[in-house]
Backbone and ligand atoms as CSV (ligand in chain L), in Angstrom:
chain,resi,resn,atom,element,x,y,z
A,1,UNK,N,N,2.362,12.850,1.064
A,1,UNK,CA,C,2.720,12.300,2.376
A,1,UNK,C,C,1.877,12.985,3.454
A,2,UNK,N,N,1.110,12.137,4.154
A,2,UNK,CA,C,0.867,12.840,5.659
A,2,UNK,C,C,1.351,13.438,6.412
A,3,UNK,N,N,1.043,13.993,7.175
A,3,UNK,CA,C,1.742,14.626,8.454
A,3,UNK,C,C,2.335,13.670,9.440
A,4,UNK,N,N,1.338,12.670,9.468
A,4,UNK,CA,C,1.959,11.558,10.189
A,4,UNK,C,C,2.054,10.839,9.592
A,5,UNK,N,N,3.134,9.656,9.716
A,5,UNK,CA,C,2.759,7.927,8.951
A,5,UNK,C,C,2.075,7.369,9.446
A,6,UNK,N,N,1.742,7.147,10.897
A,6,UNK,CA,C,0.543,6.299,10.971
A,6,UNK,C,C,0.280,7.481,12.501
A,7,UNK,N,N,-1.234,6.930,12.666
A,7,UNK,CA,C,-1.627,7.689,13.922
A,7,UNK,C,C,-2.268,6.514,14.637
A,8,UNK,N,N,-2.089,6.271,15.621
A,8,UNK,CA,C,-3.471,5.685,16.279
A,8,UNK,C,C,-4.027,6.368,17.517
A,9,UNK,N,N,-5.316,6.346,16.953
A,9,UNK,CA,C,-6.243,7.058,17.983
A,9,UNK,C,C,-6.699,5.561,19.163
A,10,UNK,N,N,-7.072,5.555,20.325
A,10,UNK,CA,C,-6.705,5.214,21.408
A,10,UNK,C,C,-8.143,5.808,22.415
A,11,UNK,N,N,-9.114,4.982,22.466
A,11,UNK,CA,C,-10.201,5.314,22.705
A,11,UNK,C,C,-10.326,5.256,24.555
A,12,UNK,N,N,-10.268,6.336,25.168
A,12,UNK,CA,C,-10.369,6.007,26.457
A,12,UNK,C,C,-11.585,6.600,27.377
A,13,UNK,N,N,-12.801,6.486,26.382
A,13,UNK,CA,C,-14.227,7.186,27.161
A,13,UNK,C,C,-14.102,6.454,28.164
A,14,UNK,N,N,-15.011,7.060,29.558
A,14,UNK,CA,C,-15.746,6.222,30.554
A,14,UNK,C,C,-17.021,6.840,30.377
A,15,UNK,N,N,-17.809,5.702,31.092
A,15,UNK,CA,C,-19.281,6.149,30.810
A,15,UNK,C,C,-19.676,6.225,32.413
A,16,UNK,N,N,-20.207,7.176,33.100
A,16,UNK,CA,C,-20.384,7.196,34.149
A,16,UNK,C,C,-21.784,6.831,34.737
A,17,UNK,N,N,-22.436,5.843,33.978
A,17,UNK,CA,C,-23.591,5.627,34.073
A,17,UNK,C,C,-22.993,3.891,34.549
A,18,UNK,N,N,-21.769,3.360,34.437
A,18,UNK,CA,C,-21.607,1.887,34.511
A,18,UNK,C,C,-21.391,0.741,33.390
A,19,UNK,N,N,-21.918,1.433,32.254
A,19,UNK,CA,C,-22.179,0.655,30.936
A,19,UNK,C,C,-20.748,0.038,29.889
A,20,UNK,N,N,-20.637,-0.652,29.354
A,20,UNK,CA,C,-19.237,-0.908,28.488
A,20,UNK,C,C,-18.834,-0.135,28.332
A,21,UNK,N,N,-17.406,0.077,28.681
A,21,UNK,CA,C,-17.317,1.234,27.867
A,21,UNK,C,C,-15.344,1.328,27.907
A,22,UNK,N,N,-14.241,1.550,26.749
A,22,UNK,CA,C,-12.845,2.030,27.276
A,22,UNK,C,C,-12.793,1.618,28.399
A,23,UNK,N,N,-12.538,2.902,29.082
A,23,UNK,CA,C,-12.105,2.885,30.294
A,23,UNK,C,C,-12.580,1.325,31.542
A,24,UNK,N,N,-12.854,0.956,31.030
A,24,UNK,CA,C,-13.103,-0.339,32.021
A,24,UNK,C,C,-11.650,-0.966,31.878
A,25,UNK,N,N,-11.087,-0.554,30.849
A,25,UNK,CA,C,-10.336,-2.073,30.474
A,25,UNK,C,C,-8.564,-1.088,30.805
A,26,UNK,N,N,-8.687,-0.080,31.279
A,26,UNK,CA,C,-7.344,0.392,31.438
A,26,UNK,C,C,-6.354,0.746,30.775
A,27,UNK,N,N,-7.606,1.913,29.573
A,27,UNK,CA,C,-7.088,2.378,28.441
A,27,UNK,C,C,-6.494,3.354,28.524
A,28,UNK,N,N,-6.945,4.214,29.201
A,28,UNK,CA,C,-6.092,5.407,29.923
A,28,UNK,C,C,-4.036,4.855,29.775
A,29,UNK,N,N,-4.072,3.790,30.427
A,29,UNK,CA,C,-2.759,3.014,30.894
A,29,UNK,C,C,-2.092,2.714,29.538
A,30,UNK,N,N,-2.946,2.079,29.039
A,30,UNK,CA,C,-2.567,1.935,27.946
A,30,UNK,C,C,-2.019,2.497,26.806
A,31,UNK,N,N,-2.758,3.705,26.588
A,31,UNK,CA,C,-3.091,4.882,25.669
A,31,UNK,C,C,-1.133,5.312,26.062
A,32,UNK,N,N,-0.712,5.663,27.505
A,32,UNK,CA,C,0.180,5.867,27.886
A,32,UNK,C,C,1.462,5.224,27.648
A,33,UNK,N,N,1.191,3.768,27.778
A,33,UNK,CA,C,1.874,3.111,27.487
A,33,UNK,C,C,2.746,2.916,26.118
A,34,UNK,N,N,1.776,3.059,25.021
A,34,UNK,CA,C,2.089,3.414,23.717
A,34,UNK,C,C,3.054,4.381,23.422
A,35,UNK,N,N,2.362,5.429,24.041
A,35,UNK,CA,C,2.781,6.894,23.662
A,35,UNK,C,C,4.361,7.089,23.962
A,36,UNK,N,N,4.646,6.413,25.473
A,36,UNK,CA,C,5.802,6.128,25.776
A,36,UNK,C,C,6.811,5.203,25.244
A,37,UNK,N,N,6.172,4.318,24.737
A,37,UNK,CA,C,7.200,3.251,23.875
A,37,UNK,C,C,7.067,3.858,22.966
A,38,UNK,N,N,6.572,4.917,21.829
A,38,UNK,CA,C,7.045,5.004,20.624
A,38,UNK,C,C,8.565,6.185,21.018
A,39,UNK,N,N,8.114,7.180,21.743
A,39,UNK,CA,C,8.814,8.273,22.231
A,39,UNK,C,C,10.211,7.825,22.551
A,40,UNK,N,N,9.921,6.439,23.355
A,40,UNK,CA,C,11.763,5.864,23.548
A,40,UNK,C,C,12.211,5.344,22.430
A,41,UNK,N,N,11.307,5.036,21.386
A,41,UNK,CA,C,12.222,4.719,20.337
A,41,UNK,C,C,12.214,5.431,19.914
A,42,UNK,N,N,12.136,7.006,19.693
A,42,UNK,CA,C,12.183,7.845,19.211
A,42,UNK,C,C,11.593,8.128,17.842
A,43,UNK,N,N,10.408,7.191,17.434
A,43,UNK,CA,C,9.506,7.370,16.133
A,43,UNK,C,C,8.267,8.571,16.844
A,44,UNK,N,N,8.447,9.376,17.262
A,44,UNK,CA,C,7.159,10.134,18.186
A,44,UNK,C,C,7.679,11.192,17.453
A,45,UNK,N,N,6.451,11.906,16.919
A,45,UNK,CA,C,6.437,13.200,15.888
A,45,UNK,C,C,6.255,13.417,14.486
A,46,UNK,N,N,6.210,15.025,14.209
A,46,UNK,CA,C,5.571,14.806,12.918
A,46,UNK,C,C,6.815,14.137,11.559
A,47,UNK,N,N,6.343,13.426,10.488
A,47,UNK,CA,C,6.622,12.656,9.698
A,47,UNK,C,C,6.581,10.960,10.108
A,48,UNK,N,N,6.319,10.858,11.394
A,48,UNK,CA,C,6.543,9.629,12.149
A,48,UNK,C,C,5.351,9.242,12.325
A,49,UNK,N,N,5.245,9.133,13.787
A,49,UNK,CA,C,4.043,7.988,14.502
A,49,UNK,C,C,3.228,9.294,15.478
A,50,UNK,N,N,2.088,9.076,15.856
A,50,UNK,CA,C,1.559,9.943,16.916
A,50,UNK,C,C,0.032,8.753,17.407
A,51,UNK,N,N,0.283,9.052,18.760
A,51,UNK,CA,C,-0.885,8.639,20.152
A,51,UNK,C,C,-1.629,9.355,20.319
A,52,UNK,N,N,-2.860,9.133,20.072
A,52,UNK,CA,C,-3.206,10.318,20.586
A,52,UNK,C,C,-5.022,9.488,21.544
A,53,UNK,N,N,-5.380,10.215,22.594
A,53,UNK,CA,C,-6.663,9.876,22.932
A,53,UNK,C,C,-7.981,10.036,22.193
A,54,UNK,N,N,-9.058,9.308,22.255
A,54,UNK,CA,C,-9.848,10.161,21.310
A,54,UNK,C,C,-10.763,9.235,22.421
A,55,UNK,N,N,-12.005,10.073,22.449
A,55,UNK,CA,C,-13.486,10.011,22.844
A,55,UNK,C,C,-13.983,9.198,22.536
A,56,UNK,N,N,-15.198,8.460,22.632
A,56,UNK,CA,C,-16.343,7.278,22.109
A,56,UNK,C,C,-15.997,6.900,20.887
A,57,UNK,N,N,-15.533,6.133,20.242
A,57,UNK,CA,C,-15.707,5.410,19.090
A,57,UNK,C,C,-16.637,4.848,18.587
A,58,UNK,N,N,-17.837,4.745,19.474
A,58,UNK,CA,C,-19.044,3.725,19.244
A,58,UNK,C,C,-19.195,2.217,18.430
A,59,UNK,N,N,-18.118,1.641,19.194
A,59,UNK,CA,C,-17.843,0.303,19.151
A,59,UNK,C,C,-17.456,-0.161,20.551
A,60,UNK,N,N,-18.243,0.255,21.730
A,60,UNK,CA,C,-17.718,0.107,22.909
A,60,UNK,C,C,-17.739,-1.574,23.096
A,61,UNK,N,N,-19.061,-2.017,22.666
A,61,UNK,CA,C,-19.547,-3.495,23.048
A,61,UNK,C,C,-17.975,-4.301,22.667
A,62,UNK,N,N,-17.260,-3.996,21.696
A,62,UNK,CA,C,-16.191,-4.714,21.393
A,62,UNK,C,C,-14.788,-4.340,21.991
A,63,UNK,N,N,-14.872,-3.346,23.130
A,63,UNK,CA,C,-13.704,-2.581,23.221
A,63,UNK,C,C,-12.879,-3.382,24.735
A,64,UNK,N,N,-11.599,-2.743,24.603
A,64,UNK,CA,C,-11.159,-1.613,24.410
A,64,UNK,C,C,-10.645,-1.383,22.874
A,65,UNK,N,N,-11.183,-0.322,22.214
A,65,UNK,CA,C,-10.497,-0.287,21.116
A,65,UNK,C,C,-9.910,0.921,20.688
A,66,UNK,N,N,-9.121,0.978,19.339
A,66,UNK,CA,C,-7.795,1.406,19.093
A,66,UNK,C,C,-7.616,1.416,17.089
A,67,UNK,N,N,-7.548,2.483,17.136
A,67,UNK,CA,C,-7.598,2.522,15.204
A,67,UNK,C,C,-6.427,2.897,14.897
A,68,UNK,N,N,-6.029,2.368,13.759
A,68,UNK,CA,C,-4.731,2.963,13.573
A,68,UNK,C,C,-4.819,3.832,12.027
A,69,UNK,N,N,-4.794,5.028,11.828
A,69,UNK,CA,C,-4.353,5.485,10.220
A,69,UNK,C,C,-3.675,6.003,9.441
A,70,UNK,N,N,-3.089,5.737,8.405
A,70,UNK,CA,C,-4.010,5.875,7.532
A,70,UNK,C,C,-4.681,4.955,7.255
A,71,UNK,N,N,-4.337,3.728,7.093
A,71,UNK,CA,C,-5.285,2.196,6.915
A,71,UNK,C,C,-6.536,2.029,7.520
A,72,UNK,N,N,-6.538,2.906,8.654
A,72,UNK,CA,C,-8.850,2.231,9.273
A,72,UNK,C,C,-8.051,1.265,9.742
A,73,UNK,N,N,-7.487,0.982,10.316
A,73,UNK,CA,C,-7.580,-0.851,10.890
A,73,UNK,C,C,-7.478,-0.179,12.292
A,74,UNK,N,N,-8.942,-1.242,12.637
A,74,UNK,CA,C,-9.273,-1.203,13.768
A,74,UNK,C,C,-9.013,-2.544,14.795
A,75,UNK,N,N,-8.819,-2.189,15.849
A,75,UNK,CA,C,-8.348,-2.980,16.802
A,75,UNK,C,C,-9.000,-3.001,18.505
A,76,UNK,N,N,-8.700,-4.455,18.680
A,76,UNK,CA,C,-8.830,-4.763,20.175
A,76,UNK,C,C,-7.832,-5.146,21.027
A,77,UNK,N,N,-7.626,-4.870,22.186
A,77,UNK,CA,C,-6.178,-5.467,22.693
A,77,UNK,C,C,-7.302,-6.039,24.526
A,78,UNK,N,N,-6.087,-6.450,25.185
A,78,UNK,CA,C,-6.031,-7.230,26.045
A,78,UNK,C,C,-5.208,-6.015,27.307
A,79,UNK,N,N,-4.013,-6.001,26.853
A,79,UNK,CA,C,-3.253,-5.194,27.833
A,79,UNK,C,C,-2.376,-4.763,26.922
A,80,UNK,N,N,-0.829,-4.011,27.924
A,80,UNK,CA,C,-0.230,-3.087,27.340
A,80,UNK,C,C,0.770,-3.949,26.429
A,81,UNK,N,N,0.835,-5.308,26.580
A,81,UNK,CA,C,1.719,-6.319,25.825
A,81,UNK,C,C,1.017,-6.299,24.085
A,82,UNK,N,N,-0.081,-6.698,24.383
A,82,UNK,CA,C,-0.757,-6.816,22.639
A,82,UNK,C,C,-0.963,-5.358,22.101
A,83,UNK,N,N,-0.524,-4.448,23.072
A,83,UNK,CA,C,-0.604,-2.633,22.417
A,83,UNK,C,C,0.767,-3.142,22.113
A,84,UNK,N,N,2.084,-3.417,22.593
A,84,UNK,CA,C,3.185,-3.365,21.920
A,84,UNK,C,C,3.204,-4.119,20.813
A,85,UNK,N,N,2.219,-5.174,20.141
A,85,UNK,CA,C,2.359,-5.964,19.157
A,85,UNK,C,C,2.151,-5.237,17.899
A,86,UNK,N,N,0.118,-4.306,18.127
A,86,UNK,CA,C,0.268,-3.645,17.251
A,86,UNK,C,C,1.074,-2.797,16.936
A,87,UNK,N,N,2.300,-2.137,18.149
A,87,UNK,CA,C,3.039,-0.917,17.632
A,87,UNK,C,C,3.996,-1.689,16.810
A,88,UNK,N,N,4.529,-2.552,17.714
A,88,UNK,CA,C,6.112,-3.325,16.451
A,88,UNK,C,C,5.399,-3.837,15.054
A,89,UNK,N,N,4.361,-4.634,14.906
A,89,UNK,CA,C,3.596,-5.191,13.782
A,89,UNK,C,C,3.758,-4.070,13.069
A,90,UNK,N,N,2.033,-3.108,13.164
A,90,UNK,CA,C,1.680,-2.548,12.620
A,90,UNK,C,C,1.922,-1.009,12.314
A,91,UNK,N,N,2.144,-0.311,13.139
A,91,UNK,CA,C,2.921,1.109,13.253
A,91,UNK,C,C,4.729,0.918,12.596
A,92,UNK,N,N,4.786,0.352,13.167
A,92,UNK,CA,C,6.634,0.198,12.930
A,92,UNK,C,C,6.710,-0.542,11.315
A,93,UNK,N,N,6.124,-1.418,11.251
A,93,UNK,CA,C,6.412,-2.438,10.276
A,93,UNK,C,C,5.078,-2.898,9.050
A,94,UNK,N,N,4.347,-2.124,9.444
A,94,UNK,CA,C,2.959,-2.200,8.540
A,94,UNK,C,C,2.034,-3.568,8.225
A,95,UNK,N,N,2.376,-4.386,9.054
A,95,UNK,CA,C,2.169,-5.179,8.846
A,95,UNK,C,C,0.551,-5.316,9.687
A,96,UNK,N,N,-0.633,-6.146,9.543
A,96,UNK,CA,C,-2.090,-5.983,10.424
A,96,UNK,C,C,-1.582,-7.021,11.540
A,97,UNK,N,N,-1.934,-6.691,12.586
A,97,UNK,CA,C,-2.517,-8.199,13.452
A,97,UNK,C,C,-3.609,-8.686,13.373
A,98,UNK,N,N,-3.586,-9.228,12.401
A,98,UNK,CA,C,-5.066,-10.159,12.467
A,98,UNK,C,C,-5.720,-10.632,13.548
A,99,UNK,N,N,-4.525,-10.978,14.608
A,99,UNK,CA,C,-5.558,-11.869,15.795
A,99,UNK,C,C,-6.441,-10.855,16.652
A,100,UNK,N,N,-5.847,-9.685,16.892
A,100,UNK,CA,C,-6.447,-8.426,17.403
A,100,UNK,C,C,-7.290,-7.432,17.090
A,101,UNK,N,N,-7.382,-8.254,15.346
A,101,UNK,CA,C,-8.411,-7.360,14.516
A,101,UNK,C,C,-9.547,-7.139,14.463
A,102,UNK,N,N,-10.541,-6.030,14.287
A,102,UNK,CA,C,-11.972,-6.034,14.755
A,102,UNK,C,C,-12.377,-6.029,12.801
A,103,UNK,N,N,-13.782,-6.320,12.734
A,103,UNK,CA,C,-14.021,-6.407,11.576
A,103,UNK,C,C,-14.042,-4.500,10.909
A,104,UNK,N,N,-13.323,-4.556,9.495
A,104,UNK,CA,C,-13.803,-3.293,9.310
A,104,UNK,C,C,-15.422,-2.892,8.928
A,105,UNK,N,N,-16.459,-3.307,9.266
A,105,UNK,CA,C,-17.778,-3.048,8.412
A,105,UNK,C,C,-18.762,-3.486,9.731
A,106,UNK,N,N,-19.396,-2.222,10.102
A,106,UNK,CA,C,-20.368,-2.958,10.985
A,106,UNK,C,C,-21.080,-4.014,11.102
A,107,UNK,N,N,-21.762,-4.659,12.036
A,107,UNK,CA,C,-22.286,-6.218,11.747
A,107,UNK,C,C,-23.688,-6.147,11.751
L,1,LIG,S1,S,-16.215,3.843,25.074
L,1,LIG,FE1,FE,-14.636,3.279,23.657
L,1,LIG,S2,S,-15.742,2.928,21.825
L,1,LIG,FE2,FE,-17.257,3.663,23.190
């Protein structure tokens, strides 16, 4: 067993040069948003679920994006509504969102 059951890392670089990047899309907010809905349901901690931020992913062109593991499934969202989909879907219930899904294998 892991430490965690699932993690998702939660990509919120900005690039201060202007270029694609996270932070355009109000990941910061987001990232938050998560962290806080798992915490009220009280799945937040170890044996459970964990949020956490992480730096450049280098998949910006497709972002904002969002991995969840142990599975690698990588993701795109919209706002903090399709972050609650993957949490109830996929964190809570294991299930993928396909519609939000990024390919796993570079192109
Ligand atoms: S800025 Fe998020 S993947 Fe590069």
């Amino acid at each position: 067993m892991s430490f965690y059951k699932r993690h998702l890392f939660v990509c919120t670089n900005e690039r201060k040069d202007g270029s694609q990047c996270c932070a355009q899309h109000d990941a910061e907010a987001v990232r938050l948003h998560a962290k806080k809905r798992l915490k009220a349901l009280g799945l937040s901690g170890p044996g459970k679920m964990r949020v956490n931020k992480s730096g450049c992913l280098d998949r910006c062109s497709e972002g904002p994006v969002a991995v969840v593991y142990p599975e690698a499934v990588w993701y795109t969202y919209d706002d903090a509504e399709d972050m609650d989909e993957i949490i109830d879907e996929h964190l809570l219930n294991g299930r993928i969102v396909e519609r939000l899904r990024l390919p796993d294998e570079p192109e």
